[in-house]
Backbone atoms as SQL, in Angstrom:
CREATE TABLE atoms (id INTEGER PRIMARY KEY, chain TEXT, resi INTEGER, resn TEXT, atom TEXT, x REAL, y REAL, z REAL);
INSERT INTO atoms VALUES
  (1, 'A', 1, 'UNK', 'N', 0.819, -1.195, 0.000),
  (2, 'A', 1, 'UNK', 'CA', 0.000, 0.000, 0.000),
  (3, 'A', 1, 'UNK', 'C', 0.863, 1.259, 0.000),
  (4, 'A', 2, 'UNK', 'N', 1.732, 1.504, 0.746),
  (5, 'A', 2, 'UNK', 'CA', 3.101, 2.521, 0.829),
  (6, 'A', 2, 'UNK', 'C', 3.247, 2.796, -0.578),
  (7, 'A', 3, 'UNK', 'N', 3.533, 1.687, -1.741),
  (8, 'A', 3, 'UNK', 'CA', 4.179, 1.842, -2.587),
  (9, 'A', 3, 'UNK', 'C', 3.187, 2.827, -3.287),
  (10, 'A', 4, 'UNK', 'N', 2.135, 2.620, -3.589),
  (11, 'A', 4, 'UNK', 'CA', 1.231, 3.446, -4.073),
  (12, 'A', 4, 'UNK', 'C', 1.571, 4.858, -4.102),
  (13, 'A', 5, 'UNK', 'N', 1.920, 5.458, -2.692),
  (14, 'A', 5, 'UNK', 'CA', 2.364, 6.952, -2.512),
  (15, 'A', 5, 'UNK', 'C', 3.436, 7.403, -3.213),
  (16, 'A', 6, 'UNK', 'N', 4.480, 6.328, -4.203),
  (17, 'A', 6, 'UNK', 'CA', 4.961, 6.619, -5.087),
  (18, 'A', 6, 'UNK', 'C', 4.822, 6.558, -5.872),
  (19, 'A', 7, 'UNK', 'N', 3.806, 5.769, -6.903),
  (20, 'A', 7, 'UNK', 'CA', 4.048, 4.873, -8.283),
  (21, 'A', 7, 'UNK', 'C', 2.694, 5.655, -8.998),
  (22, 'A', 8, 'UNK', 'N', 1.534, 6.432, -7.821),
  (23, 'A', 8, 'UNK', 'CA', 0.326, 6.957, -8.138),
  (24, 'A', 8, 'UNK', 'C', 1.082, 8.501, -8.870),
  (25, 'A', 9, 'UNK', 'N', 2.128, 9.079, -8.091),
  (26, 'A', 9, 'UNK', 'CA', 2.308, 10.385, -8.705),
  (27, 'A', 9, 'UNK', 'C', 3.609, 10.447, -9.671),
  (28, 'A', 10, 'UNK', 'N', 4.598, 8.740, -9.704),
  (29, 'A', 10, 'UNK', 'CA', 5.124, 8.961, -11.015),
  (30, 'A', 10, 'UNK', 'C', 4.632, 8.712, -12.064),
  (31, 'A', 11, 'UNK', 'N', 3.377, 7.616, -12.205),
  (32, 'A', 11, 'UNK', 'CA', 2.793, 7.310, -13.329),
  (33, 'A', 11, 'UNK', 'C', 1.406, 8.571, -14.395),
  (34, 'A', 12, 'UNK', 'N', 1.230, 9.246, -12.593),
  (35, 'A', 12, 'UNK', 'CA', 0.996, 10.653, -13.532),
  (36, 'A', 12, 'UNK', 'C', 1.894, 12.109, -14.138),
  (37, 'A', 13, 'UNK', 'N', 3.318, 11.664, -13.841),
  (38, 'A', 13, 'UNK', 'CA', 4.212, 12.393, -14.175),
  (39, 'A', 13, 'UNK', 'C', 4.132, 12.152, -15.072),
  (40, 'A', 14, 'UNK', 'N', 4.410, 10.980, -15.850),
  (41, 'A', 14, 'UNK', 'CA', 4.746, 10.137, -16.971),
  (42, 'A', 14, 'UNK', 'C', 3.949, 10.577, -18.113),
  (43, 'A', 15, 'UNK', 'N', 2.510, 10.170, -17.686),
  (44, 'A', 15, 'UNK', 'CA', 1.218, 10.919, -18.480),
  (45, 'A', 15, 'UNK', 'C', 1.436, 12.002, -19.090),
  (46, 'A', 16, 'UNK', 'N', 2.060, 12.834, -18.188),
  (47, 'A', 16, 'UNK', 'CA', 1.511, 14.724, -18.485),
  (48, 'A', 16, 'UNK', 'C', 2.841, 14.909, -19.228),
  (49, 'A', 17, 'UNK', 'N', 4.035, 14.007, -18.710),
  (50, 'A', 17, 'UNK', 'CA', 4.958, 14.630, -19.575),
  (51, 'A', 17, 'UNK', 'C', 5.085, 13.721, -21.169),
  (52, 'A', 18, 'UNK', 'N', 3.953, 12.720, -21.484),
  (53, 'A', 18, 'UNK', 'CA', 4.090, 11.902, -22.462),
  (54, 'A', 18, 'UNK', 'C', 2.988, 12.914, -23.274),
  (55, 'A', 19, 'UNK', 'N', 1.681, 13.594, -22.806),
  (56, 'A', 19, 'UNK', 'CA', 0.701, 14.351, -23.171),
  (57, 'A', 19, 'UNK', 'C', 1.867, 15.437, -23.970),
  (58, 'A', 20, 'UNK', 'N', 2.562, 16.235, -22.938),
  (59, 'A', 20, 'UNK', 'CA', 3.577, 17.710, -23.310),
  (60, 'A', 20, 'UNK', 'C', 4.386, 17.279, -24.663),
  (61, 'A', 21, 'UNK', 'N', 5.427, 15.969, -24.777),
  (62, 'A', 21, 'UNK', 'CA', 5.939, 15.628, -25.377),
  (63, 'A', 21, 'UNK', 'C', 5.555, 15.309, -27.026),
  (64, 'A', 22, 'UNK', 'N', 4.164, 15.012, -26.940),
  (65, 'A', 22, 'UNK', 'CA', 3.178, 14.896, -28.025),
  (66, 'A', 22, 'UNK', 'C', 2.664, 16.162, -28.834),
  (67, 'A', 23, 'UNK', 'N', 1.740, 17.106, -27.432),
  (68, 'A', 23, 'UNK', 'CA', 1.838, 18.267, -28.450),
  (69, 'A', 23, 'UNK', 'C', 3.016, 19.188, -28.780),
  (70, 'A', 24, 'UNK', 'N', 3.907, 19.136, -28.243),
  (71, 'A', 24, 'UNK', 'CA', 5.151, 19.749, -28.510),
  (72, 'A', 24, 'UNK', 'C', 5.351, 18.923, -29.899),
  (73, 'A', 25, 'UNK', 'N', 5.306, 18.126, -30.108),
  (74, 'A', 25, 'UNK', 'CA', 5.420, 17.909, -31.669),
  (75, 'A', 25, 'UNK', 'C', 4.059, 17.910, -32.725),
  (76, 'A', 26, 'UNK', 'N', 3.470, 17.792, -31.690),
  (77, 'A', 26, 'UNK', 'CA', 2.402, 18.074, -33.199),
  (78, 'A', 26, 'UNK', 'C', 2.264, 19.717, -33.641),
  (79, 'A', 27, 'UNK', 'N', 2.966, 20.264, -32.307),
  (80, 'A', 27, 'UNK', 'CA', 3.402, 21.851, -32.913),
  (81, 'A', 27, 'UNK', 'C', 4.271, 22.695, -33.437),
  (82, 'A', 28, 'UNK', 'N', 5.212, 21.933, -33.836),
  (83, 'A', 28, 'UNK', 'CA', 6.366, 21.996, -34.152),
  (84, 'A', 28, 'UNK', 'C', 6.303, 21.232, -35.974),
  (85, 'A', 29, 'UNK', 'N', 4.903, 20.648, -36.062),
  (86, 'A', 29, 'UNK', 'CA', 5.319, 20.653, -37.387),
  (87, 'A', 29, 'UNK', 'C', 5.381, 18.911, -37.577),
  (88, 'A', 30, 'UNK', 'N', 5.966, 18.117, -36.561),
  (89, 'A', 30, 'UNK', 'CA', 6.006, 16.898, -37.230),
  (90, 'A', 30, 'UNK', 'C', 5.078, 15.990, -37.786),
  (91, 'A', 31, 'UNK', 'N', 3.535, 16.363, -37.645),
  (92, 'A', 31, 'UNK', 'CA', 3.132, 15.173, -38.486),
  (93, 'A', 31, 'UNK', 'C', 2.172, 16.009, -38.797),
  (94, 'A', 32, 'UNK', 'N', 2.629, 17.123, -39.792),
  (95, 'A', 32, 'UNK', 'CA', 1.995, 17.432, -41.171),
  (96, 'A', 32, 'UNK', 'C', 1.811, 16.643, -42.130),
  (97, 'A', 33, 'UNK', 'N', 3.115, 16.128, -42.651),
  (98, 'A', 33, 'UNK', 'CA', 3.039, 15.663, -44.572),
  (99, 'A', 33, 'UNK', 'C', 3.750, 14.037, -43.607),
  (100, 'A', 34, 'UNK', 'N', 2.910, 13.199, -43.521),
  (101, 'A', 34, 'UNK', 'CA', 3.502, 12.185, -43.007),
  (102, 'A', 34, 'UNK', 'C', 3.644, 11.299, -44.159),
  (103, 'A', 35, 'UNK', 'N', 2.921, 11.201, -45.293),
  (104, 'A', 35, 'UNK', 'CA', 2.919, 10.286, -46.949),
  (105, 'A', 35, 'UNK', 'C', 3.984, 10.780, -47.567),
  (106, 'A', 36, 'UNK', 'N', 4.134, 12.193, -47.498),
  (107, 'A', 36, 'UNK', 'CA', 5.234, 13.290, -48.534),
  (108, 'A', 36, 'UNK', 'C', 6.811, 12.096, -48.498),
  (109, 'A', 37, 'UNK', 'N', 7.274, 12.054, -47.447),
  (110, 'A', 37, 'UNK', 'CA', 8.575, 11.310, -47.434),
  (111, 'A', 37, 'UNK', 'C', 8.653, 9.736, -47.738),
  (112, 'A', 38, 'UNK', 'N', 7.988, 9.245, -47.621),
  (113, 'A', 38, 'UNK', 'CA', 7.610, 7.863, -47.630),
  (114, 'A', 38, 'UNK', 'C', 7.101, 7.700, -49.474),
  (115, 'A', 39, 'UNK', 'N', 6.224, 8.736, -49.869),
  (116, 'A', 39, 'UNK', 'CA', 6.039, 8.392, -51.599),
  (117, 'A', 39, 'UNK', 'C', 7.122, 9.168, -52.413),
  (118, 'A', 40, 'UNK', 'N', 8.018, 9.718, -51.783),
  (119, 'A', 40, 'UNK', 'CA', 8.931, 10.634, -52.453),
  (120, 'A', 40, 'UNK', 'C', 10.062, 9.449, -52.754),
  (121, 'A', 41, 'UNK', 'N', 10.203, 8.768, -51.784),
  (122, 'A', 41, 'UNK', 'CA', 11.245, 7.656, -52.228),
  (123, 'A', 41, 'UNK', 'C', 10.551, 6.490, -53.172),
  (124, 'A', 42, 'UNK', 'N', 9.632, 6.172, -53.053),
  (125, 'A', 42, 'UNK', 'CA', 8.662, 4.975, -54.066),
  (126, 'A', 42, 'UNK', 'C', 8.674, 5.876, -55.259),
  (127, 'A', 43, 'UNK', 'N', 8.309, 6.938, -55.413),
  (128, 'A', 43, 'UNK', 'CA', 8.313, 8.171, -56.776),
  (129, 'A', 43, 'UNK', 'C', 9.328, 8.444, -57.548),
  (130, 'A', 44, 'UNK', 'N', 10.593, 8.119, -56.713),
  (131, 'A', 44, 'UNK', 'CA', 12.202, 8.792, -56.888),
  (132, 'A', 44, 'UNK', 'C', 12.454, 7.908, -58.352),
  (133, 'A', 45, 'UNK', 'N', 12.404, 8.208, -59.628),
  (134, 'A', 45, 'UNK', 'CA', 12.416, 7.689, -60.598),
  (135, 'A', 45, 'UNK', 'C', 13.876, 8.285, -61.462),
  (136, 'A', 46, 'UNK', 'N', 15.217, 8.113, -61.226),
  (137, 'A', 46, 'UNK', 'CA', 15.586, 8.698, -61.886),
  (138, 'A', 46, 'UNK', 'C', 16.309, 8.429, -63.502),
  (139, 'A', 47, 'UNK', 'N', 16.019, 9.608, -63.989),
  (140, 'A', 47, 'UNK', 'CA', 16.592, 9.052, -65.354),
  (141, 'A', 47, 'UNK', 'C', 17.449, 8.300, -65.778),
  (142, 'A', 48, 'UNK', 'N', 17.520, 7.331, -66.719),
  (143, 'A', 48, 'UNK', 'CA', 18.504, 6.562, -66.906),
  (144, 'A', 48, 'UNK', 'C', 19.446, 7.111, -68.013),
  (145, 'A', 49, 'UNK', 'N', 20.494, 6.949, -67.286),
  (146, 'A', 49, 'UNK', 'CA', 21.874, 7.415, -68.230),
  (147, 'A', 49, 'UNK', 'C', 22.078, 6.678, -69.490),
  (148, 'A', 50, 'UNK', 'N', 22.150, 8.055, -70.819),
  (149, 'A', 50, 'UNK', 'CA', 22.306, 7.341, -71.963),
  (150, 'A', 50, 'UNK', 'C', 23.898, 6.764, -71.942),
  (151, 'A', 51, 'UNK', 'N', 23.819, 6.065, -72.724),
  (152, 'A', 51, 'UNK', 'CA', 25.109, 5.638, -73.132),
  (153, 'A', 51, 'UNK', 'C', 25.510, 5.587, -74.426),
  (154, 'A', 52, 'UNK', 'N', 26.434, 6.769, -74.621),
  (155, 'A', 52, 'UNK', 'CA', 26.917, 6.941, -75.872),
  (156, 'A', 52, 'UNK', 'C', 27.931, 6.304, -76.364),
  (157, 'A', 53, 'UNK', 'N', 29.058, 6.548, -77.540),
  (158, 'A', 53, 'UNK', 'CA', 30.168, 5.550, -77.972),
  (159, 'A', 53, 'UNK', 'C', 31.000, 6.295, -77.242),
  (160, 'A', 54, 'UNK', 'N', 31.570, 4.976, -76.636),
  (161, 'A', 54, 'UNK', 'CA', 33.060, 5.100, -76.113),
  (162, 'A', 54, 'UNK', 'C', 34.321, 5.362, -76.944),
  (163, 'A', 55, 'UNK', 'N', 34.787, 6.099, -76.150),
  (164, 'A', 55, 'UNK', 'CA', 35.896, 6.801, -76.973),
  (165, 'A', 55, 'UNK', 'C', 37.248, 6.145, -76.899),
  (166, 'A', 56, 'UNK', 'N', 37.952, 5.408, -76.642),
  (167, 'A', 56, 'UNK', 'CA', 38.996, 4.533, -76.150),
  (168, 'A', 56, 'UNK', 'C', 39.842, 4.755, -77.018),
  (169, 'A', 57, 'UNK', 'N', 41.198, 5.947, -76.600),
  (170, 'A', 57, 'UNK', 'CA', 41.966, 5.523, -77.338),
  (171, 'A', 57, 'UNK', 'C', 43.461, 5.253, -77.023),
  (172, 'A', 58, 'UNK', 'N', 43.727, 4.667, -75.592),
  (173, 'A', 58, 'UNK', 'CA', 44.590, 3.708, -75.025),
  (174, 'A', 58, 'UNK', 'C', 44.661, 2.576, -75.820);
């Protein structure tokens, strides 16, 4: 029962600072464009290099 008088007011520490930690980022911007980075690499198509005549004259 004792233990309670500790574990009741760290587990609501925990809360409020897991609550703070959350909107501190959802205000800051991080989960605006959450698809943007993730289809930018599936999208990333890049051109393929022509290949012209080699010039070799070693």
């Amino acid at each position: 029962m004792e233990s309670l008088y500790l574990l009741v007011p760290l587990s609501v520490f925990i809360v409020v600072l897991a609550v703070w930690v959350f909107f501190g980022a959802a205000d800051s911007g991080q989960f605006d464009d959450l698809d943007g980075p993730g289809m930018r690499i599936l999208l990333d198509d890049d051109e393929p290099v022509e290949k012209g005549p080699r010039n070799d004259l070693a």
